[in-house]
C-alpha atoms as one frame of an Amber mdcrd trajectory, in Angstrom:
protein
 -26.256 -34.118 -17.606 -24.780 -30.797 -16.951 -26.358 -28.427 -14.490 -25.884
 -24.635 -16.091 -24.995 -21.955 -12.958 -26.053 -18.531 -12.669 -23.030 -16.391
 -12.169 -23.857 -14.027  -9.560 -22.496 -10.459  -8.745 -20.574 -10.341  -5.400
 -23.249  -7.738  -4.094 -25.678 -10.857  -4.212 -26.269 -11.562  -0.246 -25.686
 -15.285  -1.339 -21.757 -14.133  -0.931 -21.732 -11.821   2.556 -23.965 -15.191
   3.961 -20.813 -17.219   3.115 -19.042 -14.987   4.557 -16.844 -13.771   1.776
 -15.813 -10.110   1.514 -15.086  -7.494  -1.755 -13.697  -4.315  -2.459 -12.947
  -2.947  -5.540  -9.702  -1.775  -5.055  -9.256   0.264  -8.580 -12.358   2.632
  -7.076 -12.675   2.765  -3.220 -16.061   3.591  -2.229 -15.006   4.944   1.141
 -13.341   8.508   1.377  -9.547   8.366   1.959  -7.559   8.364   5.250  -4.606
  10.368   6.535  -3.362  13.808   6.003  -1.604  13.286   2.774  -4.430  13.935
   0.811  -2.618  17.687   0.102   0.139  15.629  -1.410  -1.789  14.556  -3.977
  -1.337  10.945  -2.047  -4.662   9.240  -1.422  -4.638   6.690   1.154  -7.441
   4.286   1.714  -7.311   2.201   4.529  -8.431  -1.161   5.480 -10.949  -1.777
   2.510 -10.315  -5.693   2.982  -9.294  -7.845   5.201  -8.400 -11.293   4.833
  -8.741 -13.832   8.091  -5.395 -16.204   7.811  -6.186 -18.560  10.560  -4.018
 -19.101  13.173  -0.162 -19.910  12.971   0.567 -23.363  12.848   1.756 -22.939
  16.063  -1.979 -21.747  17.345  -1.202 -18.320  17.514  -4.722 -16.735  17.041
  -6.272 -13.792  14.578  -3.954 -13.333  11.766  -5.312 -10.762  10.005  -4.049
  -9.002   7.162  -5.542  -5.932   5.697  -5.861  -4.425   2.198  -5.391  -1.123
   1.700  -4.734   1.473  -1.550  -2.447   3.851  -2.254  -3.394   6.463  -5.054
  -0.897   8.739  -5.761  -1.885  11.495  -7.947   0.800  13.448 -10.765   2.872
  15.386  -8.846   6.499  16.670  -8.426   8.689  13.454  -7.584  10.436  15.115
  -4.654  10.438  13.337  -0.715   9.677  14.925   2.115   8.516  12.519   4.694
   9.484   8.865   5.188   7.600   6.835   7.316   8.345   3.380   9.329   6.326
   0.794  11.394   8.156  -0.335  14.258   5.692  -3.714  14.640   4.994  -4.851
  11.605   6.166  -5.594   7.666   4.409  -3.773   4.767   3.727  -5.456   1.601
   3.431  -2.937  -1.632   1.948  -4.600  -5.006   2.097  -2.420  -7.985  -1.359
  -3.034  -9.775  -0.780   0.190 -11.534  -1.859  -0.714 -14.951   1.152  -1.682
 -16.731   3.515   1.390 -15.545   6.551   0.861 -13.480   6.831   2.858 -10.220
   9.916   3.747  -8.060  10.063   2.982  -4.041  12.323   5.319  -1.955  13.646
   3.186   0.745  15.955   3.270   3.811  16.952   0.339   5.903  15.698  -0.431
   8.693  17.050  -0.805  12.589  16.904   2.841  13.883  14.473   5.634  14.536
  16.588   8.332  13.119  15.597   9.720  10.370  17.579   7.997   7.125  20.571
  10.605   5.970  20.555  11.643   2.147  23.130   8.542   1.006  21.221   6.223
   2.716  18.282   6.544   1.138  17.759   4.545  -1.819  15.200   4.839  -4.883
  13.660   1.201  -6.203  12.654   0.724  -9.679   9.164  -2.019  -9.351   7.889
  -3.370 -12.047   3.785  -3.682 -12.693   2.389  -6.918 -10.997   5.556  -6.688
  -8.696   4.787  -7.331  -4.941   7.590  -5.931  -2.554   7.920  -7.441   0.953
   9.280  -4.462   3.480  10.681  -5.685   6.739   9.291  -3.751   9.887  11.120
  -0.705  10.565  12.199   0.009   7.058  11.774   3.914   5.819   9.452   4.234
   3.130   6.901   6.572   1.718   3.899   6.756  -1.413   5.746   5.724  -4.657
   6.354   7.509  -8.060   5.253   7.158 -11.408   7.771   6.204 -14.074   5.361
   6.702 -17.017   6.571   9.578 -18.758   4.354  12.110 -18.979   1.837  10.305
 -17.058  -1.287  12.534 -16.313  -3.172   9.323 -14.631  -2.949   8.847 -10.821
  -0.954   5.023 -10.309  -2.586   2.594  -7.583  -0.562   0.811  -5.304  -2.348
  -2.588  -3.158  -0.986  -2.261   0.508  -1.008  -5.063   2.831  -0.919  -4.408
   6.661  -2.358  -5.160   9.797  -5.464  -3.575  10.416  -5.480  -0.051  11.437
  -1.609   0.353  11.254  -1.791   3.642  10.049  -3.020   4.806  13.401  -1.321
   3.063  15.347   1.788   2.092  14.434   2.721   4.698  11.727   5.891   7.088
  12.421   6.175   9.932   9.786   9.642  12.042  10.068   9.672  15.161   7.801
  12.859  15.211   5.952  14.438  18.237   4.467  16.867  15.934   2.058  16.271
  17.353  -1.237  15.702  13.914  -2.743  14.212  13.557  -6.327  13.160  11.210
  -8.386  13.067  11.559 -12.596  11.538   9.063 -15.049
């Protein structure tokens, strides 16, 4: 005979005392981090983190954290770039069907990227983009036309990268982006 369950909400303690963790990632309940919040960038850090063991060759405390990006309508020019010198990023575009564009530079030096070197990256929604450490980057842009909706990107990073290992360079390139 079949035993019917009772689905359960993952606010029930019965999850935190298995020792699962949540966030809902399309609404943050945590104010966002950073300075870019003038930008009409949003940037909250950390809401998950996910435990991956150790390395199969015992290297201890994996940890990768979840983060979001939410990038308000705004003018699609780039000032800043930014680069980690220790670790990857990973960007997933969870943005509800719209496409958005990635300005990138490659990585290997600390000098700021010059204008032909920086490159703009059409991603697709339910994309996930693997950045190698050290490669220039900054929040992405809608490619909905007239899109009056903010977009959400998933970021995964070690925990607390952004204050620790996050090197912003304000660029006076004149770059663009259009839909």
């Amino acid at each position: 005979m079949d035993q019917r369950l009772k689905v359960r909400s993952l606010s029930d303690p019965a999850f935190a005392a298995m020792g699962g963790t949540y966030a809902n990632l399309c609404w943050p309940h945590r104010k966002p981090t950073g300075k870019s919040r003038r930008r009409g960038v949003r940037f909250y850090a950390d809401l998950v983190g996910v435990n991956l063991g150790s390395a199969p060759d015992g290297t201890p405390n994996n940890v990768a954290s979840i983060s979001v990006c939410r990038v308000l309508p705004r003018n699609t020019t780039h000032d800043p770039l930014e680069f980690h010198e220790a670790t990857g990023e990973g960007v997933f575009n969870f943005n509800a069907s719209d496409d958005i564009v990635l300005l990138l530079a490659k990585a290997g030096t600390q000098d700021p990227p010059k204008r032909e070197d920086v490159l703009a990256f059409r991603v697709p929604y339910g994309t996930f983009v693997s950045l190698p450490k050290g490669m220039w980057h900054w929040a992405p842009v809608s490619m909905a036309p007239d899109n009056n909706w903010p977009i959400y990107v998933m970021i995964l990073l070690p925990p607390e990268t952004y204050r620790k290992d996050c090197h912003v360079r304000k660029l006076n390139l004149g770059l663009w982006v259009r839909p």
